[in-house]
N, C-alpha and C positions, 0 to 999 in steps of 0.2 A: 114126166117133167111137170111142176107146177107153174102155173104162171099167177099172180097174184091178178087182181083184177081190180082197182080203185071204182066205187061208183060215188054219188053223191053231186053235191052243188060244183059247177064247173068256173074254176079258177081262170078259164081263161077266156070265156065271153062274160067277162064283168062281177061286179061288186056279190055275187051268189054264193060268197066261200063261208056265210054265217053259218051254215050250221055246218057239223062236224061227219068228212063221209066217212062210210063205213068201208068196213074191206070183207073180202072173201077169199078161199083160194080154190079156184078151175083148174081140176085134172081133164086136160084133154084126151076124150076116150079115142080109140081108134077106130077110123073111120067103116060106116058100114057101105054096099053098094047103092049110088044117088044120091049120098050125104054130103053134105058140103059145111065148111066151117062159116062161120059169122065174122066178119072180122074183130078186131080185139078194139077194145075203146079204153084211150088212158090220157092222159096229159097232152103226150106228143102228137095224137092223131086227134086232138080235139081243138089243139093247136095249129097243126096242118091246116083243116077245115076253116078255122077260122080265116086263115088268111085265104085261102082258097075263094071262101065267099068274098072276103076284104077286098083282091085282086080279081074278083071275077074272074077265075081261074075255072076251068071245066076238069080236069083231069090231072093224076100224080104226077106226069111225065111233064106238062106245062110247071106244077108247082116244084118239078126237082130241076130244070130251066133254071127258074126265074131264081132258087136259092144257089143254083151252081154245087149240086152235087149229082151223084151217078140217080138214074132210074130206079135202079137195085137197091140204093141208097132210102128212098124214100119207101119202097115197097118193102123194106126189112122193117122199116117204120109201122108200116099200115099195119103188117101181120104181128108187131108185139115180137119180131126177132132182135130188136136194138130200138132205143130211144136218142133222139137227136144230140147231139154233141150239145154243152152249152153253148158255144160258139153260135149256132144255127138256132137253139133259144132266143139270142140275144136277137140276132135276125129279122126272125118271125115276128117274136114280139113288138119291134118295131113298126115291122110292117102292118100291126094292129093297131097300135099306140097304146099297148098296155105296158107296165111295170114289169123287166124281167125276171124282177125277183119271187116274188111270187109264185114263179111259174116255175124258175129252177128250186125252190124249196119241195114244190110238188110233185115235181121229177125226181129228185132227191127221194124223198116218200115212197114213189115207186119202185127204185131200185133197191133203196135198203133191204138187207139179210133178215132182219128179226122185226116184230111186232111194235117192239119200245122205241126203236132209231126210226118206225116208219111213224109215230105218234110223235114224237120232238120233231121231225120237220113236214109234218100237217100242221100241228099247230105253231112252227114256223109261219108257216105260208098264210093261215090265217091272220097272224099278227102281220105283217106284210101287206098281205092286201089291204088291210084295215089300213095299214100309215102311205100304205099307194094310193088311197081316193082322192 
């Protein structure tokens, strides 16, 4: 299974989306004996954290509380098994005080199928952040 992987300037601790990130794509090999995964960095877990620090929050289980969804929920998050509903975008965002648009344009990005639909909504999101400041 591939997982696509966004790196680059992060949409959602502030005005940083000027330059354009790049992509890659991560085939997760299978694990050897004492290996352990990394966990996965994308929009929605960079967003997590954000509020996590916003709320001074310590741990997933206090931050999937405080949004009122399951445990499971936020930890399918963590590992890059499922991205936050927009709904729980809109949320978070708040509870940052950022623009949510931006942020679902960039989620948007990440989930898109092909290379071209993930390029129209990055550079969505950077037109966005730009008229968000």
């Amino acid at each position: 299974m591939a997982i696509t992987v966004l790196q680059g300037p992060c949409i959602v601790h502030g005005p940083c989306i000027i330059e354009d990130p790049w992509a890659f794509t991560y085939r997760e090999p299978p694990l050897s004996s004492g290996e352990f995964r990394v966990p996965l960095r994308n929009t929605t877990t960079d967003l997590m954290d954000a509020v996590k620090e916003a709320k001074g929050i310590e741990s997933d289980y206090g931050l999937a509380k405080l949004l009122a969804v399951e445990p499971t929920t936020v930890s399918n998050y963590r590992r890059g098994r499922s991205q936050a509903s927009d709904e729980i975008v809109l949320k978070m965002a708040a509870m940052i005080g950022r623009a949510p648009a931006p942020i679902l344009a960039q989620i948007a990005a990440e989930r898109a199928s092909s290379p071209e639909v993930a390029k129209v909504w990055r550079d969505a999101a950077k037109v966005l952040a730009r008229a968000s400041r």
